[in-house]
N, CA, C and O of each residue as an XYZ file, in Angstrom:
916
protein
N       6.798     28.548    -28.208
C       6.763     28.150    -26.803
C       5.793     29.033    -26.030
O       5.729     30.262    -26.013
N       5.160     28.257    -25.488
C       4.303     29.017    -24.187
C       4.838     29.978    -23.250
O       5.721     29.377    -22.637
N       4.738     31.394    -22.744
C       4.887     32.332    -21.936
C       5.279     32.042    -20.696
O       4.373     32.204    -19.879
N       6.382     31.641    -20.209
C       6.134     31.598    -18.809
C       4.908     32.350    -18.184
O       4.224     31.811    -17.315
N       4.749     33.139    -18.477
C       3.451     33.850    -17.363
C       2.085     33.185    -17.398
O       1.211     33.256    -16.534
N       2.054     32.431    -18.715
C       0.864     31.602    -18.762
C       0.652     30.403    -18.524
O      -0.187     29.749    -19.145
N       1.468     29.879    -17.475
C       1.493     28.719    -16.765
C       0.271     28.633    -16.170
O      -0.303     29.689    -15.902
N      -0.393     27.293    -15.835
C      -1.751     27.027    -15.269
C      -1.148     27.262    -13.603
O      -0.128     26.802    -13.090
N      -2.219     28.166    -13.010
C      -2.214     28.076    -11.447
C      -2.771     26.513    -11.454
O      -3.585     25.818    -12.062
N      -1.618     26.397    -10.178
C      -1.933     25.312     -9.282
C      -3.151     24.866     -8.377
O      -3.878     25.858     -8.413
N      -3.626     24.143     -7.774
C      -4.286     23.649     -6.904
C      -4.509     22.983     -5.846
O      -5.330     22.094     -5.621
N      -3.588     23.549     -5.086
C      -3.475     22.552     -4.047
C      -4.380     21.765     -3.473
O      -5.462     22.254     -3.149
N      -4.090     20.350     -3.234
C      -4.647     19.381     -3.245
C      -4.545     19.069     -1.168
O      -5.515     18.899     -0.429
N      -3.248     19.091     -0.813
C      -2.587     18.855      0.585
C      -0.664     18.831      0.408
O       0.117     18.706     -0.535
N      -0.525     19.064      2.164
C       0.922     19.392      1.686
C       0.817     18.529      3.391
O       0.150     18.842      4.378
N       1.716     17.444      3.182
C       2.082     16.603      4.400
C       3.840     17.069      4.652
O       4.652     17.329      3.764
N       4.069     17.065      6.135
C       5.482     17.580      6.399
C       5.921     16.508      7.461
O       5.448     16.747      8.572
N       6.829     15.217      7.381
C       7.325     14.138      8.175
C       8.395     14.401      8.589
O       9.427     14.231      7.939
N       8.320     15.078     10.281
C       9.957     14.800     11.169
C      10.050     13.861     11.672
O       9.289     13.350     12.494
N      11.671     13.231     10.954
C      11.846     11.856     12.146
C      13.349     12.687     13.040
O      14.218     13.540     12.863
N      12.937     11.889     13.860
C      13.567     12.176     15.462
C      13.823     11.005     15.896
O      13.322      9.927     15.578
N      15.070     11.394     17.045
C      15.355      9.740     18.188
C      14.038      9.519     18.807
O      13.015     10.161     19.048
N      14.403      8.593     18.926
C      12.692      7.936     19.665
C      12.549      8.733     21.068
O      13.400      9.019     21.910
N      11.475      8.930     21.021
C      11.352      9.625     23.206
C      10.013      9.549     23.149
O       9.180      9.743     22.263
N       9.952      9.012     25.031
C       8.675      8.609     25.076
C       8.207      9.516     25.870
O       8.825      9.865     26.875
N       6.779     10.137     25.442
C       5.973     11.396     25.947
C       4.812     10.793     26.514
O       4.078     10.006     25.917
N       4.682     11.160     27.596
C       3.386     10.800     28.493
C       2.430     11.276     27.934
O       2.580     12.112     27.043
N       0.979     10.763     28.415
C      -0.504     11.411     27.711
C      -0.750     12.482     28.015
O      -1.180     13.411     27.331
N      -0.327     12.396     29.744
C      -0.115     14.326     30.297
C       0.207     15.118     29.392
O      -0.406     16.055     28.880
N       1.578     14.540     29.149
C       2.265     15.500     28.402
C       1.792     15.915     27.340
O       1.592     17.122     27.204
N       1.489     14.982     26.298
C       0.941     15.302     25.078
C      -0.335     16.506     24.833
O      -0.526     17.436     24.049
N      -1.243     15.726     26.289
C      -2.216     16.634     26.911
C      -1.812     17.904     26.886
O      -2.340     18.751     26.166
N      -0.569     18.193     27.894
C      -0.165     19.558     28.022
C       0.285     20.392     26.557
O      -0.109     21.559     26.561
N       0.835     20.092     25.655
C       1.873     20.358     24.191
C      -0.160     20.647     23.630
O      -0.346     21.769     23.158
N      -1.200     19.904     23.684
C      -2.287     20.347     23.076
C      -3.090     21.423     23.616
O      -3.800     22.045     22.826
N      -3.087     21.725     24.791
C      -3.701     22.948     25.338
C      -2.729     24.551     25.140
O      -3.058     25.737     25.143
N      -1.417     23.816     24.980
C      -0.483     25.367     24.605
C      -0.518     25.769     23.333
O      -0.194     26.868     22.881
N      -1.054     24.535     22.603
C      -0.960     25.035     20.916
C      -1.987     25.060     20.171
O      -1.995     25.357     18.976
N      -3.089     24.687     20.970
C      -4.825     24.596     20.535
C      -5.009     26.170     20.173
O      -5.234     26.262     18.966
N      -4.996     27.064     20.622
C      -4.796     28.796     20.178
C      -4.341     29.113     18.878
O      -5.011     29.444     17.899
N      -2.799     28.931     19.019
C      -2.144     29.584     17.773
C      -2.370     28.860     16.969
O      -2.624     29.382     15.883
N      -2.407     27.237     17.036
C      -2.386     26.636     15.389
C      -3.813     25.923     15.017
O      -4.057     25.073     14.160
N      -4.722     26.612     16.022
C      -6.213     26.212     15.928
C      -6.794     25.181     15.760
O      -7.869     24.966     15.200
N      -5.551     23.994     16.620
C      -6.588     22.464     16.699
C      -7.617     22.679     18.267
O      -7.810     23.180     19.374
N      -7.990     21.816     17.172
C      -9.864     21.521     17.823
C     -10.164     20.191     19.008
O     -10.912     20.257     19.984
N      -9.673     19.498     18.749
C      -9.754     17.654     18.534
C      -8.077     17.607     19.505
O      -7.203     18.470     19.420
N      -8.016     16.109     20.538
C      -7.211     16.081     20.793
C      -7.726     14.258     21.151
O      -8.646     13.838     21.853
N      -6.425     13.325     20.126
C      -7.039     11.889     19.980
C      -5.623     11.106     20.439
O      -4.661     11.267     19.688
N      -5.439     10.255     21.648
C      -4.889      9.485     22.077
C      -4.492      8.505     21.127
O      -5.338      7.617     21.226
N      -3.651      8.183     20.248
C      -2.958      6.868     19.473
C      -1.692      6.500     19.852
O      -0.668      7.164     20.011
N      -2.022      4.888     20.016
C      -0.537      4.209     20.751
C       0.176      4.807     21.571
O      -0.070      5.174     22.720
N       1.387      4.931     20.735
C       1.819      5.812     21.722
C       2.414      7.496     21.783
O       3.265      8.127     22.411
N       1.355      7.761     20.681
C       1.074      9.194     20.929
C      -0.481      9.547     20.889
O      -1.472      9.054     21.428
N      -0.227     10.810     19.857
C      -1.553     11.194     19.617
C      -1.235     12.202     18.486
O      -0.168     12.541     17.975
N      -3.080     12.725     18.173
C      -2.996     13.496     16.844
C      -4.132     14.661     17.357
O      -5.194     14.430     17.936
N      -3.640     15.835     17.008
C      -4.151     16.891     17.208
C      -4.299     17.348     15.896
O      -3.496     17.390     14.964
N      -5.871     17.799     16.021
C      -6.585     18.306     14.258
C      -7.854     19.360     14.804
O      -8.312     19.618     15.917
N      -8.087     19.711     13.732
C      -9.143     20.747     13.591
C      -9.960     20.211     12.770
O      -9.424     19.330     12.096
N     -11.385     20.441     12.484
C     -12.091     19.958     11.832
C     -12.699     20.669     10.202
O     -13.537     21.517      9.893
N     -12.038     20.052      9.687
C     -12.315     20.305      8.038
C     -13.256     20.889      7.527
O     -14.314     20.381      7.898
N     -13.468     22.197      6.457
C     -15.035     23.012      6.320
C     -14.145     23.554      4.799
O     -12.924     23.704      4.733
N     -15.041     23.760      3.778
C     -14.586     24.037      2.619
C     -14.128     25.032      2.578
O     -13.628     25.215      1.468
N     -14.012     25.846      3.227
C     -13.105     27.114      3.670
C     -11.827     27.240      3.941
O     -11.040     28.005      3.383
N     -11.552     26.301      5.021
C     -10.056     26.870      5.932
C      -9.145     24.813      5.381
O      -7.936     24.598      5.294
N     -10.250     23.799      5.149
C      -9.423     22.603      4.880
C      -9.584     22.048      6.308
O     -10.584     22.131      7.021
N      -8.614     21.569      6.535
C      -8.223     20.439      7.363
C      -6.990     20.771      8.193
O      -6.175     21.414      7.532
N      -6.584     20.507      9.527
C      -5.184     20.701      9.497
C      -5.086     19.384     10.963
O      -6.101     19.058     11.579
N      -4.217     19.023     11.161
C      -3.993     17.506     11.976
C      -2.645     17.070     11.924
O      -2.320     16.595     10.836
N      -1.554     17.109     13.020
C      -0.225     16.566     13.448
C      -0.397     15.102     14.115
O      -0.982     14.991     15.193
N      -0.007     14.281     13.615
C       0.150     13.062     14.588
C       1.902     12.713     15.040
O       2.862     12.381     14.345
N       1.786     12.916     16.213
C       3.168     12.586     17.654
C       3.208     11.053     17.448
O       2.230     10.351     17.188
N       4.521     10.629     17.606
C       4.533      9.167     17.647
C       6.068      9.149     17.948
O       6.825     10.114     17.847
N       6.270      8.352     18.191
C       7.271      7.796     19.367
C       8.965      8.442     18.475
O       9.892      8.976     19.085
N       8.932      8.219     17.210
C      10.240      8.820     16.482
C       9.827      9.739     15.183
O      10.524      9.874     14.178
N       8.929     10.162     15.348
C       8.419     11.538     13.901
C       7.354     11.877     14.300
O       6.656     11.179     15.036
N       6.956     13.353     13.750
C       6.378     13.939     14.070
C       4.839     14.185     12.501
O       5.127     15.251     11.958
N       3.923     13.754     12.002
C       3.753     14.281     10.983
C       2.683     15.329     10.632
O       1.720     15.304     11.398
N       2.634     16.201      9.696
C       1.876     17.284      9.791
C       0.929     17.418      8.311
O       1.465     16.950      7.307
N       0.240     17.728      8.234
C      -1.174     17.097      7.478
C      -1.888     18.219      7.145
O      -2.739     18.525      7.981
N      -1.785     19.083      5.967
C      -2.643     20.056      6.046
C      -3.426     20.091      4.551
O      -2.781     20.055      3.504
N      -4.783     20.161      4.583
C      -5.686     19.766      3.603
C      -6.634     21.020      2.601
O      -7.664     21.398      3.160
N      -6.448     21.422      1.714
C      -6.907     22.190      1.360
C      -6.168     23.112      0.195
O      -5.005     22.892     -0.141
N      -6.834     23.986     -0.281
C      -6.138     25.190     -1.289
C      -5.190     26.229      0.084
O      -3.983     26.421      0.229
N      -6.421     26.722      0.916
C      -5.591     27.960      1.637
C      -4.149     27.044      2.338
O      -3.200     27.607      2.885
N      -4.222     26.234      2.239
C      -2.696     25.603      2.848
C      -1.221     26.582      2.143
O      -1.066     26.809      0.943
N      -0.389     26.982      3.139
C       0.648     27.829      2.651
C       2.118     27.215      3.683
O       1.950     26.294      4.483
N       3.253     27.768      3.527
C       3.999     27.219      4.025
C       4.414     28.290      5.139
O       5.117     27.888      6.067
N       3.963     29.820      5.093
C       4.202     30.108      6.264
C       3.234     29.716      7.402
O       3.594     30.078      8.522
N       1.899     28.939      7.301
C       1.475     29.271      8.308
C       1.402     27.490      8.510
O       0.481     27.033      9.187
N       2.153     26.803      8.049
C       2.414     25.289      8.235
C       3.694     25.466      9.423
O       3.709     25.067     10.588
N       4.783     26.248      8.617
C       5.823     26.520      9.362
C       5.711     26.889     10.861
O       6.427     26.472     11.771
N       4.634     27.788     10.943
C       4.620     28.839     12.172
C       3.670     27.071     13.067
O       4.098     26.387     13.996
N       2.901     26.974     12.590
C       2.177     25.528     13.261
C       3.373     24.755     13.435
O       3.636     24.463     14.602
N       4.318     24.275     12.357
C       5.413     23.294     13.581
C       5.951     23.509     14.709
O       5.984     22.823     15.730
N       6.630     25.118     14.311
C       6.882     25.611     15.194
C       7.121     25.552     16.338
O       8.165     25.467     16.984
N       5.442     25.632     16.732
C       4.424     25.903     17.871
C       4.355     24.723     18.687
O       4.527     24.928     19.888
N       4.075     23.142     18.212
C       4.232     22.043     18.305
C       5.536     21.436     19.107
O       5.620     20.925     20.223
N       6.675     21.738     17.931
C       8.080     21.074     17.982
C       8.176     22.209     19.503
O       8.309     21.613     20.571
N       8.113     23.658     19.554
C       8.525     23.834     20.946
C       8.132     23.280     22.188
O       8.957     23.008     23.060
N       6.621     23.056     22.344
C       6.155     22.899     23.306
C       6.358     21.873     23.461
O       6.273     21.722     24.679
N       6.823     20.072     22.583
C       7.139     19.327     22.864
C       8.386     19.223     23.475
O       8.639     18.225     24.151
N       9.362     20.296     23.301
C      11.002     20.213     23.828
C      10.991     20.680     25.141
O      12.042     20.553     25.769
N      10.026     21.196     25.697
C       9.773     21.728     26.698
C       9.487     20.581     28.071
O       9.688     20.761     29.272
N       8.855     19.166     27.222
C       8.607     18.239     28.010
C       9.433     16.696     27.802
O       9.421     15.664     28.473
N      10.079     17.060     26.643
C      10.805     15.863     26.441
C      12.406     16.396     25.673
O      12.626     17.509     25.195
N      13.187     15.444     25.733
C      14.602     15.301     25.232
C      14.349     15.162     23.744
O      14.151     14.045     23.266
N      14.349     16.469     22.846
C      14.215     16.373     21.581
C      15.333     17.260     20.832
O      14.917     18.329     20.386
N      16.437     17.020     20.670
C      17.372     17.768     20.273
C      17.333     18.319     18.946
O      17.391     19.534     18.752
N      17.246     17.542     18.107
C      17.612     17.389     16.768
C      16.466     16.798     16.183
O      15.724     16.122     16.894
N      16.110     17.042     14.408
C      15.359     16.898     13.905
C      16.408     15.750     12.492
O      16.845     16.175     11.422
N      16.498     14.645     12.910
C      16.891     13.699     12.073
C      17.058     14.104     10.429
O      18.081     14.559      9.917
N      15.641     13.783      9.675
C      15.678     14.082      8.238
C      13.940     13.979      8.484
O      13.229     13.353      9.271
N      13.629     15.193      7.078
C      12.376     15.596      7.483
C      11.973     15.375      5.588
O      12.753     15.679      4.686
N      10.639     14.808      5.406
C       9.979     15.160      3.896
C       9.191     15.796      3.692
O       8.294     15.528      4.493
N       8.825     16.792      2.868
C       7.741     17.591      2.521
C       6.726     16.934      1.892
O       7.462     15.960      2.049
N       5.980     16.596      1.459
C       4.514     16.131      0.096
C       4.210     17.053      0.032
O       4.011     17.696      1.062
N       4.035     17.546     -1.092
C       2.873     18.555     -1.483
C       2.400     18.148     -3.050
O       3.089     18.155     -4.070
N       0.694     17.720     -2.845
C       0.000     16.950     -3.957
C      -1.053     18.443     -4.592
O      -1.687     19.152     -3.810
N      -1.038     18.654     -6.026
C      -1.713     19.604     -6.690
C      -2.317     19.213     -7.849
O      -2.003     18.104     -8.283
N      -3.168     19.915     -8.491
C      -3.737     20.178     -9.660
C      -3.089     21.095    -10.553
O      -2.625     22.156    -10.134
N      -3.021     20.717    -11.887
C      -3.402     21.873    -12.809
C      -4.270     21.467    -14.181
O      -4.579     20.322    -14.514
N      -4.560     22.620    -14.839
C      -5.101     22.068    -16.045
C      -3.677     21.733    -17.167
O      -2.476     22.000    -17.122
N      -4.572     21.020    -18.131
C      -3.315     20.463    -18.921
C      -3.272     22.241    -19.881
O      -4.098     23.081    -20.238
N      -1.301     21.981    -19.969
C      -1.569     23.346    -20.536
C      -1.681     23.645    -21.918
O      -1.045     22.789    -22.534
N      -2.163     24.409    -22.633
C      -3.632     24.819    -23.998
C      -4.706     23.703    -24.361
O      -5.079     23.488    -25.515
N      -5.263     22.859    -22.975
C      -6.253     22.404    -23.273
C      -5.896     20.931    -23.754
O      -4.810     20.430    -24.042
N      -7.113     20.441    -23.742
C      -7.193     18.950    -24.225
C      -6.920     17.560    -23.302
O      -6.777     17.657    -22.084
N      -6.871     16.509    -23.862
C      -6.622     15.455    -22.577
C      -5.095     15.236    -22.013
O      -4.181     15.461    -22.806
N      -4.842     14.897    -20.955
C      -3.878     14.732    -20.317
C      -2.470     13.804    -21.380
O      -1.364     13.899    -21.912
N      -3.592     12.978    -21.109
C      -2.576     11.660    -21.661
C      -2.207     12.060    -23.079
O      -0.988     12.038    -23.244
N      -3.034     12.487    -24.356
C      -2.404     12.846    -25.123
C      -1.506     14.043    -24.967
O      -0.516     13.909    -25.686
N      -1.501     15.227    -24.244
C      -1.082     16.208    -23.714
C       0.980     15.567    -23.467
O       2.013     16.099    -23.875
N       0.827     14.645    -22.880
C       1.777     14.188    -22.500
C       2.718     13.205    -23.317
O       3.934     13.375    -23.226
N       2.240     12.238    -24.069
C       2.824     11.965    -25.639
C       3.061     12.867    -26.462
O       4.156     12.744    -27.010
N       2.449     13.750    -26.773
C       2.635     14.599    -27.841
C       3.855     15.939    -27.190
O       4.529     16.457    -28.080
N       4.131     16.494    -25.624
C       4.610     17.401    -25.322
C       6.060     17.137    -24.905
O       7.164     17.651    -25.084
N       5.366     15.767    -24.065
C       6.537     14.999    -22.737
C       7.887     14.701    -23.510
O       9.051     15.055    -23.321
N       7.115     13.718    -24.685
C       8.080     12.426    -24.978
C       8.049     12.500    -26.639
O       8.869     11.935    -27.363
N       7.143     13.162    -27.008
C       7.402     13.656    -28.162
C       6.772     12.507    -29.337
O       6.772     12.502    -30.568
N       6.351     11.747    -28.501
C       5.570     10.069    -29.079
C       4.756     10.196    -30.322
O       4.356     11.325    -30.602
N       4.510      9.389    -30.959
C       3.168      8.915    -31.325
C       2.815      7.701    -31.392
O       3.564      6.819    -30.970
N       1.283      7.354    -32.080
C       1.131      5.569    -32.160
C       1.757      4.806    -32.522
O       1.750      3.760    -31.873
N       2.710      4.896    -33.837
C       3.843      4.149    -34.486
C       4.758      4.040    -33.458
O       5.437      3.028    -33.628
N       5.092      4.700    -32.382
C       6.442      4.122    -32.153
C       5.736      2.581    -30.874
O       6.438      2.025    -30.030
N       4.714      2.367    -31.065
C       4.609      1.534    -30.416
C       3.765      0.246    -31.083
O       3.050     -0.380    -30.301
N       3.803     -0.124    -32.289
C       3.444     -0.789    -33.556
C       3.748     -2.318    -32.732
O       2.828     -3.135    -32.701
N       5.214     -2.684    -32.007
C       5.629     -4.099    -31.540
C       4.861     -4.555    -30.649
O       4.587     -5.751    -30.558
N       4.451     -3.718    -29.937
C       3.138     -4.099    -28.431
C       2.179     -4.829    -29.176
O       1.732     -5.836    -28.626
N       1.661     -4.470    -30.597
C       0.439     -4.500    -31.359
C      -1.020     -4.525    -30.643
O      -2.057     -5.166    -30.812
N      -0.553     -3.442    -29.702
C      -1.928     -2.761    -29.122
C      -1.578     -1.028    -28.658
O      -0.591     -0.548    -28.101
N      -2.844     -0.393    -29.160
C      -2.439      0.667    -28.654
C      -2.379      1.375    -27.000
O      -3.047      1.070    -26.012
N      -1.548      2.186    -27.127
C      -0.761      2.656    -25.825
C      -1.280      3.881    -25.578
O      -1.306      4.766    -26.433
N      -1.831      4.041    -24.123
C      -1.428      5.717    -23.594
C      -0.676      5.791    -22.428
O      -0.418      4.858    -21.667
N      -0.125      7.695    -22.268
C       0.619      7.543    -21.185
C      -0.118      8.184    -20.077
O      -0.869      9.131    -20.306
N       0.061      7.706    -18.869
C      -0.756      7.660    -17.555
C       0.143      9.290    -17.206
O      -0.518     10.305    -16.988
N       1.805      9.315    -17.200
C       2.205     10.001    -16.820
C       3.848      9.557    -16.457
O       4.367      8.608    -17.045
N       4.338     10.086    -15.774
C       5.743     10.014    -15.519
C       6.313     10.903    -14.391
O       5.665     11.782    -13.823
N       8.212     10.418    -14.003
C       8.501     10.885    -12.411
C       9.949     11.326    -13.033
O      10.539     10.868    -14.011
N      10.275     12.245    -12.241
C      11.536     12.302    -12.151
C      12.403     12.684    -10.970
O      11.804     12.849     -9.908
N      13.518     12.826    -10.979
C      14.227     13.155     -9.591
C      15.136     14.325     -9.680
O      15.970     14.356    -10.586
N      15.070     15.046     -9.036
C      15.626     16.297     -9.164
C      16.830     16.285     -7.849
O      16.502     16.869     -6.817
N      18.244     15.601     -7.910
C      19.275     15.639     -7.221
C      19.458     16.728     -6.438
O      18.756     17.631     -6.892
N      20.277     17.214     -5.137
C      20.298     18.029     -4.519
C      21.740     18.538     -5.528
O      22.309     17.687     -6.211
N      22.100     19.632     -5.519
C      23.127     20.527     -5.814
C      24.188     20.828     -5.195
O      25.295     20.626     -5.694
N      24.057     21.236     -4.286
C      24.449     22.657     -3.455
C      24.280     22.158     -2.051
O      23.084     21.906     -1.904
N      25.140     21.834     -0.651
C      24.983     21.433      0.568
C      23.710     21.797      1.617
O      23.583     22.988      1.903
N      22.967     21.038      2.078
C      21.189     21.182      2.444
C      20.846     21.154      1.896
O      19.752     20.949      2.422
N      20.526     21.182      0.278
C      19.423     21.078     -0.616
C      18.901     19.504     -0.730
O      19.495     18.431     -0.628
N      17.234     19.933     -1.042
C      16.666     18.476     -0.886
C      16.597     17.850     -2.118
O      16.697     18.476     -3.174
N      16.391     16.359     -2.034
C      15.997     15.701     -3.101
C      14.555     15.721     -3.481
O      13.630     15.478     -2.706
N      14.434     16.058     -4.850
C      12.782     15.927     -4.725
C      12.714     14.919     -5.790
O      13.593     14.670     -6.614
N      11.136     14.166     -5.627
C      11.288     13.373     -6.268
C       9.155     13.571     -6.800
O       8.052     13.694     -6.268
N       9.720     13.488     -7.967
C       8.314     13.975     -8.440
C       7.278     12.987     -9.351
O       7.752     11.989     -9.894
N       5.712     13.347     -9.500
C       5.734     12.882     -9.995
C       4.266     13.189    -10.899
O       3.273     13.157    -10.172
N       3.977     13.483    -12.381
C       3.486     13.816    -12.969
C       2.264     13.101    -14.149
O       2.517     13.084    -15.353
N       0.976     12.551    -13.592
C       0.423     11.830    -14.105
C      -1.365     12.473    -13.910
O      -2.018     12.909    -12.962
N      -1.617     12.237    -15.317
C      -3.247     12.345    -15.895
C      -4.151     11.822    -13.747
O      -3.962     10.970    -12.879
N      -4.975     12.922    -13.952
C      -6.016     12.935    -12.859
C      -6.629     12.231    -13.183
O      -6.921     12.503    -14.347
N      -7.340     10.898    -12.699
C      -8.662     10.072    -12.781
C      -9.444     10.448    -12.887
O     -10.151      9.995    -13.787
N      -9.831     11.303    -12.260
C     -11.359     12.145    -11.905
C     -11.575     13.098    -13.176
O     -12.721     13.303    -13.578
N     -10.423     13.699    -13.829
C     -10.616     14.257    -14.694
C      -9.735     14.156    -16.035
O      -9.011     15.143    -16.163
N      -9.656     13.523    -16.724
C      -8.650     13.326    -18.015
C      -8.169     14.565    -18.508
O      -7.061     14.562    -19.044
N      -8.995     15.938    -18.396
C      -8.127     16.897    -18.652
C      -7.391     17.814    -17.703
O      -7.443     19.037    -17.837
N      -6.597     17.128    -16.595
C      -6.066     17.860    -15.271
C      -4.990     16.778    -15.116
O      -5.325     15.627    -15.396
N      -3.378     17.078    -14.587
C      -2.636     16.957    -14.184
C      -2.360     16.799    -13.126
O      -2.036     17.808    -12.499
N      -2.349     15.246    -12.292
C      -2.170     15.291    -10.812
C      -0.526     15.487    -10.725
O       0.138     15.078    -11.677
N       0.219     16.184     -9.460
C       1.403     16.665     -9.744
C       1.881     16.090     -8.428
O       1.013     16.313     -7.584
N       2.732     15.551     -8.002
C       3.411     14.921     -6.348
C       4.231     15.119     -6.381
O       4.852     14.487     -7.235
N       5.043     16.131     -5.547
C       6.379     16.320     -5.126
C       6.816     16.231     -3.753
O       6.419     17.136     -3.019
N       7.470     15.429     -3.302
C       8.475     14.499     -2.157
C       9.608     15.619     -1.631
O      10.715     15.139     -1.879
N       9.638     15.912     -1.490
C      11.388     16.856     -1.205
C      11.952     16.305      0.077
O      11.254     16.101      1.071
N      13.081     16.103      0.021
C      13.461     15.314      1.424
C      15.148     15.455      1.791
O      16.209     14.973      1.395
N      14.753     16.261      2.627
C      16.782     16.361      3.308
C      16.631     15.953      4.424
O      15.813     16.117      5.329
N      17.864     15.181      4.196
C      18.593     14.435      5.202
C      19.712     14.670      6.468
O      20.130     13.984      7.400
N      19.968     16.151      5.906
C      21.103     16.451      6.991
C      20.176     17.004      8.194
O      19.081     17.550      8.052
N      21.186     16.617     10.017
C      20.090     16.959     10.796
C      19.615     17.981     11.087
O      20.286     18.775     10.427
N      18.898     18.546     11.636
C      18.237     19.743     11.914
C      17.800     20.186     13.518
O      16.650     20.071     13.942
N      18.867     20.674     14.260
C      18.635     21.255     16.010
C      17.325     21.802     15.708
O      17.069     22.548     14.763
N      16.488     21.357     16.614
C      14.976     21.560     16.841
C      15.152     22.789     17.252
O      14.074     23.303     16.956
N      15.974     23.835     17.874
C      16.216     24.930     18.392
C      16.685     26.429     16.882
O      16.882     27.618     17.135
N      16.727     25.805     15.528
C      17.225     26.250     14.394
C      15.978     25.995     13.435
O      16.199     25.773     12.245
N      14.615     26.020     13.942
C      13.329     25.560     12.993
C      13.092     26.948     11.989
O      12.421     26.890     10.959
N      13.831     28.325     12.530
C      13.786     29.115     11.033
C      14.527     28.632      9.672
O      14.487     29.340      8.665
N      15.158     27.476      9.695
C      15.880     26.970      8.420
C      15.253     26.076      7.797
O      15.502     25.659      6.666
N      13.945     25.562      8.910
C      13.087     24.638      8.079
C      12.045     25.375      6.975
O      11.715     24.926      5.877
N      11.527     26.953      7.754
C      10.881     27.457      7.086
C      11.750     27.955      6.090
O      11.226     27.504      5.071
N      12.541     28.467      5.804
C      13.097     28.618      4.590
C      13.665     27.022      3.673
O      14.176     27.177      2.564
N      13.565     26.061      4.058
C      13.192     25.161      3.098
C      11.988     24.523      2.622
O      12.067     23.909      1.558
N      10.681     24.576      3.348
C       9.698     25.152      3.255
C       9.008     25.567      1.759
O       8.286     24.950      0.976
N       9.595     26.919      1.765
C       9.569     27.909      0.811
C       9.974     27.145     -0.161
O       9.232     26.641     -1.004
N      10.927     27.044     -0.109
C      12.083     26.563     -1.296
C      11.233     25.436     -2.092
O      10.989     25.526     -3.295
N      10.967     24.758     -1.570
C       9.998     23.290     -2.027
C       8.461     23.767     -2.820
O       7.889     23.443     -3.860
N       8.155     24.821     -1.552
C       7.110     25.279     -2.415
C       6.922     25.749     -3.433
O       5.931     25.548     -4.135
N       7.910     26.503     -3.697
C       7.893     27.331     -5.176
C       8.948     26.167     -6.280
O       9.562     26.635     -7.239
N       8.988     25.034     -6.018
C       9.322     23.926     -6.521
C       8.210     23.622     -7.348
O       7.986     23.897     -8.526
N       7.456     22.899     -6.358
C       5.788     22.702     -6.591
C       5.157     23.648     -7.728
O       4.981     23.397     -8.920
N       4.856     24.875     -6.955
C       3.687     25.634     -7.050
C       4.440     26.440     -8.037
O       3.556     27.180     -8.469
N       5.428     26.721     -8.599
C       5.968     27.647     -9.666
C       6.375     27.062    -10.730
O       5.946     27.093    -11.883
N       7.544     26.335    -10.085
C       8.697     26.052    -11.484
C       8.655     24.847    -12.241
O       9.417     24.599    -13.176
N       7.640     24.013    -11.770
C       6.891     22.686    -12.601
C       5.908     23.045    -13.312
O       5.757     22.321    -14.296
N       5.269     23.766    -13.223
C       3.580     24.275    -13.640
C       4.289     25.472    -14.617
O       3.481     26.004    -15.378
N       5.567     25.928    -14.695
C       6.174     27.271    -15.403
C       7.046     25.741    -16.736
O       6.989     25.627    -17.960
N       7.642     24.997    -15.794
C       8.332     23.669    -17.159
C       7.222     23.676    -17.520
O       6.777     24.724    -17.986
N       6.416     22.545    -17.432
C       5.196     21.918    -18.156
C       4.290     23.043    -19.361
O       3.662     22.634    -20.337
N       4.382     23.880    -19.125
C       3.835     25.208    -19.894
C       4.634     25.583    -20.993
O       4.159     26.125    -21.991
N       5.997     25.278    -20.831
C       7.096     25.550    -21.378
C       7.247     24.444    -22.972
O       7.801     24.608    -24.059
N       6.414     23.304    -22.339
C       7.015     21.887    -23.057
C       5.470     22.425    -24.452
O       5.363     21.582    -25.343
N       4.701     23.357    -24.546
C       3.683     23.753    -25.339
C       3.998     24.257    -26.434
O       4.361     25.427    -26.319
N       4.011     23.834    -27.515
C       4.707     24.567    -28.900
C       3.441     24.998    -29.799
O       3.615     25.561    -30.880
């Protein structure tokens, strides 16, 4: 078996964060106002009127990524593009957002919220994905698929990882050969709790946050390494 320690680093690809909320309707003022208090700390650039909200972003450079929240009438979503993407400084950006919006509107509670976070890795000791994944995943070969009477590869596969323990999220994952590159692992993990969340208690988001991240970015990329004989 492969070393845990020699798990392939990750790559982050983007990590999207969706609050839904009761519906409340925020004026353009307003929205206006929530973008000039948070244009500083969470360094949007850009401030774009949609329906009936809007989306506040910064503009993308191979350096820092991308980063962009779009407001809308019952969720909030948060969009951040790049490798340097991390979850404390996603966290500290909702933050920043979710306050200054409570400040102008009736936002109590944070309904049920999902994480995305989409990555890379290489396949681990090399070679193509898809065989990588018959031979590690599922333990396959060509014979067991003789009745099709055509041959088969695997694209990839999902699974769901149940919550445990009260607040823990569901994640729901999912593990399939990169297009762009046959020897790289595109990796999607969903995490999503449902119990509500007082907009006034957002240090519990960042510690789930975390939790998801090192979901992602550790203990899938530490399995998959694991499945190497």
């Amino acid at each position: 078996m492969t070393d845990a320690m020699s798990a392939p680093d990750p790559s982050t690809l983007g990590v999207a964060v969706e609050l839904v909320h009761l519906p409340v309707k925020a004026t353009t003022d307003q929205l206006r106002e929530v973008y000039v208090e948070v244009s500083g700390p969470c360094g949007y650039e850009n401030f774009i009127r949609q329906g009936t909200g809007a989306r506040l972003e910064t503009t993308g450079n191979e350096e820092r990524g991308a980063s962009r929240v779009t407001i809308g009438r019952d969720r909030m979503v948060f969009q951040e593009e790049g490798a340097t993407t991390s979850s404390e400084i996603l966290g500290k950006r909702i933050e920043e957002v979710v306050g200054s919006l409570r400040k102008r509107v009736n936002l109590p509670v944070i309904v049920a919220r999902t994480r995305t976070h989409r990555t890379l890795i290489q396949v681990p000791g090399g070679g193509e994905a898809s065989s990588w994944l018959s031979q590690h995943t599922f333990a396959l070969d060509g014979g067991n698929f003789e009745e099709l009477g055509r041959p088969a590869k695997f694209s990839g596969f999902r699974l769901q990882l149940p919550p445990q323990v009260q607040g823990e999220a569901l994640h729901l994952i999912r593990v399939e050969v990169w297009l762009k590159n046959p020897r790289v692992l595109y990796i999607e993990d969903a995490a999503t709790w449902r119990h509500p969340l007082p907009t006034d208690q957002l240090q519990q988001l960042a510690a789930e946050l975390r939790s998801a991240e090192e979901i992602t970015a550790v203990r899938i990329p530490r399995w998959l390494a694991s499945l190497e004989s």
